[in-house]
C-alpha positions in Angstrom: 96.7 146.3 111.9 96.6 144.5 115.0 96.2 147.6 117.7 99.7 147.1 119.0 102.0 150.3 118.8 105.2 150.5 116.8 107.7 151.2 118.9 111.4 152.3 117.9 114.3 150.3 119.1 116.7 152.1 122.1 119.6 152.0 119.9 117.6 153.4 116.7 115.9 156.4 118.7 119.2 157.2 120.1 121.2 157.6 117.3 118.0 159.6 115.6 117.9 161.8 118.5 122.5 162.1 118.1 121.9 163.1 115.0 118.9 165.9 115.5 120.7 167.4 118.0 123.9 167.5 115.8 122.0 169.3 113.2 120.5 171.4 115.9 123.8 172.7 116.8 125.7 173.3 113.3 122.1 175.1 112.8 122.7 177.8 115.6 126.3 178.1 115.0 125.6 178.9 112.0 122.5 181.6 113.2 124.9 182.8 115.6 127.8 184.0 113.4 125.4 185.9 111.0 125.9 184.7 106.8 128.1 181.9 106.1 130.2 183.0 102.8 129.6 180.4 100.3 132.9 178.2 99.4 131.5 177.3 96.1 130.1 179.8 93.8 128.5 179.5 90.4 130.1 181.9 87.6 127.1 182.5 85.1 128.1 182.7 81.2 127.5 182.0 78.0 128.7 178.4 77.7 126.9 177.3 81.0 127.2 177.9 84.9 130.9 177.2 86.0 131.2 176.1 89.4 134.2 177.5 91.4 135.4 176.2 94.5 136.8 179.5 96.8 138.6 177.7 99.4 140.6 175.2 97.3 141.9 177.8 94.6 143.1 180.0 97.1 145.4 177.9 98.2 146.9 178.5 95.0 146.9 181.4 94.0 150.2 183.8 95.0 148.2 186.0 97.3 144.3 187.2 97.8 145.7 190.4 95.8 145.3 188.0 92.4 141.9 188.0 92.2 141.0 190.8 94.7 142.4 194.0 93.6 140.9 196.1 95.8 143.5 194.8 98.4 146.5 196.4 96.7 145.3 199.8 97.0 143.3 199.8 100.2 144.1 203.0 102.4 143.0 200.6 105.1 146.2 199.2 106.4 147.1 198.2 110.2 150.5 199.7 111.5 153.4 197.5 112.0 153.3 198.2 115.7 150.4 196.2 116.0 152.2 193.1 116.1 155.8 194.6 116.3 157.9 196.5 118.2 157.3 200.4 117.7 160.4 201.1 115.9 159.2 198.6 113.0 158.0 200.6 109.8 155.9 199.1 106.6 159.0 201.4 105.7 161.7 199.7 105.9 160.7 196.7 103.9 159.6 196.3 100.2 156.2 195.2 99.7 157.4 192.1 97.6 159.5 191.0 100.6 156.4 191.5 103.2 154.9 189.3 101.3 157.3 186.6 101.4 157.6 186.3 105.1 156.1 183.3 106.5 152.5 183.7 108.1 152.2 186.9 106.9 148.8 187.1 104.4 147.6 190.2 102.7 144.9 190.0 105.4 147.1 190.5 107.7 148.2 194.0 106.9 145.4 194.6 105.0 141.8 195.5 106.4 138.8 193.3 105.1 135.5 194.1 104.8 133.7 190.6 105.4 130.1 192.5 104.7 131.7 193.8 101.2 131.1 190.4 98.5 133.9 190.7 95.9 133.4 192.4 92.7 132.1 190.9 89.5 135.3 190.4 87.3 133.1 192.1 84.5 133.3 195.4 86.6 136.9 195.6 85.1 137.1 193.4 82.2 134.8 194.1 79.0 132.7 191.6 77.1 134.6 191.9 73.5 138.5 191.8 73.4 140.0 195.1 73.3 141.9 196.4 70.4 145.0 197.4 72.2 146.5 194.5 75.2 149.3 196.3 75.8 150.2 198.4 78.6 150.2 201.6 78.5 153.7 203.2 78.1 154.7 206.0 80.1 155.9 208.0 77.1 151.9 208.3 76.3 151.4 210.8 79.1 155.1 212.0 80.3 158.3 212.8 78.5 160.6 210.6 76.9 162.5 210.4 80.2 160.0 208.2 82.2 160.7 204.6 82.3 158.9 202.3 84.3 161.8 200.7 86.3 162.4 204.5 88.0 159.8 203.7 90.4 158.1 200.3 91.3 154.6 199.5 91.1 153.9 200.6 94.8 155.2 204.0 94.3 153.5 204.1 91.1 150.1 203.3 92.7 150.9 206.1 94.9 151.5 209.4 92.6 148.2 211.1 92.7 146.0 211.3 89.9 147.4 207.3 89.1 145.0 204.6 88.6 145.4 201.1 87.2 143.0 201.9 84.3 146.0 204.8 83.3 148.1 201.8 82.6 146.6 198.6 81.9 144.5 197.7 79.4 141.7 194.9 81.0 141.2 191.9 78.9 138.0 191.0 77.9 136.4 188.6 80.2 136.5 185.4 77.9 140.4 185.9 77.7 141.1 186.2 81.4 139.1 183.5 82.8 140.3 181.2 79.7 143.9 182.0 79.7 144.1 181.5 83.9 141.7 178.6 84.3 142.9 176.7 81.5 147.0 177.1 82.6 147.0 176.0 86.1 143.9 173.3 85.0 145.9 171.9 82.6 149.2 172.0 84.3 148.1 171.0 87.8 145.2 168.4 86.5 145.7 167.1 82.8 143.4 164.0 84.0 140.6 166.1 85.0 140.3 169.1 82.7 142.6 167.6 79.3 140.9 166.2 76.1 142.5 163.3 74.3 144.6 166.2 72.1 145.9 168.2 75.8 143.3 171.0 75.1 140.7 172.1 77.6 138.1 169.9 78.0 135.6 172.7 78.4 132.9 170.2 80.1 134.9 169.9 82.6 134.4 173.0 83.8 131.0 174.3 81.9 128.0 172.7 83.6 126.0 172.9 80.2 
């Protein structure tokens, strides 16, 4: 050592001090609106952790109401005369046509808890496949009279006592994630997710 000092170029300290501050800042944004909800989360099983990527597959999926139930029958709803005139009514429109207007979003009508984390899909769906996949026909609980097409599935939802254990069977767990991962994977990307044969490439998805 010769006793001199190492000193940092201008240019070098400045752009260390650009980029300390940067992380400074995302740091407290971050502190200041509380818990950042994870965009990718791991799905444990049996075959290895899966990763899943929140943000880009609901971009494709029809509506939040595929994958979070809970949506559908929430009693927490806002009024249509908070963005419309008074005389507008949730009333006068069928839910499938709400849904099909541009901008509107499930949490739009819908309230969302952003403290409540989602369910685990294994709430619902057992480990082993079920015997019976069908759903349940009305003529198991009512008269031969009931069909289903006499009321639809909102005014179903809606008869007290109703849930949707009374008329669908859950899949078993394996089943569900299989049978929706694998159909958009291998429909939206063959290159990605495809063996050499156009089955799953279950790598691809399976960090084990």
């Amino acid at each position: 050592m010769n006793g001199k000092a190492h000193r940092i170029p201008k240019s070098r300290a400045l752009v260390i001090f650009t980029v300390i501050a940067a992380l400074a800042a995302v740091a407290a944004q971050f502190a200041a609106s509380g818990s950042v909800e994870p965009r990718r989360l791991y799905l444990q099983s049996s075959a290895g952790a899966v990763v899943f990527d929140h943000e880009a597959h609901a971009g494709y999926a029809e509506g939040c109401e595929s994958c979070h139930h809970e949506l559908l029958l929430s009693d927490k709803r806002a009024a249509c005369s908070d963005c419309h005139d008074e005389g507008m009514s949730s009333e006068d429109f069928d839910h499938e046509e709400l849904k099909t207007i541009e901008g509107h979003a499930c949490e739009r009508c819908h309230e969302v808890d952003k403290n409540i984390r989602a369910n685990s899909c294994r709430g619902c769906h057992p480990t082993d496949e079920p015997v019976d996949l069908a759903t349940v026909g009305c003529v198991e609980c009512h008269d031969d009279d009931y069909t289903p097409d006499m009321m639809t599935h909102d005014e179903l939802r809606d008869v007290e006592g109703h849930s949707c254990e009374g008329c669908h069977h859950a899949r078993a767990i394996g089943a569900v994630f299989h049978g929706y991962c694998n159909h958009c994977h291998l429909t939206e990307r063959p290159g990605i997710f495809a063996d050499g044969n156009g089955g799953a490439r279950c790598q691809s998805c399976h960090l084990k």
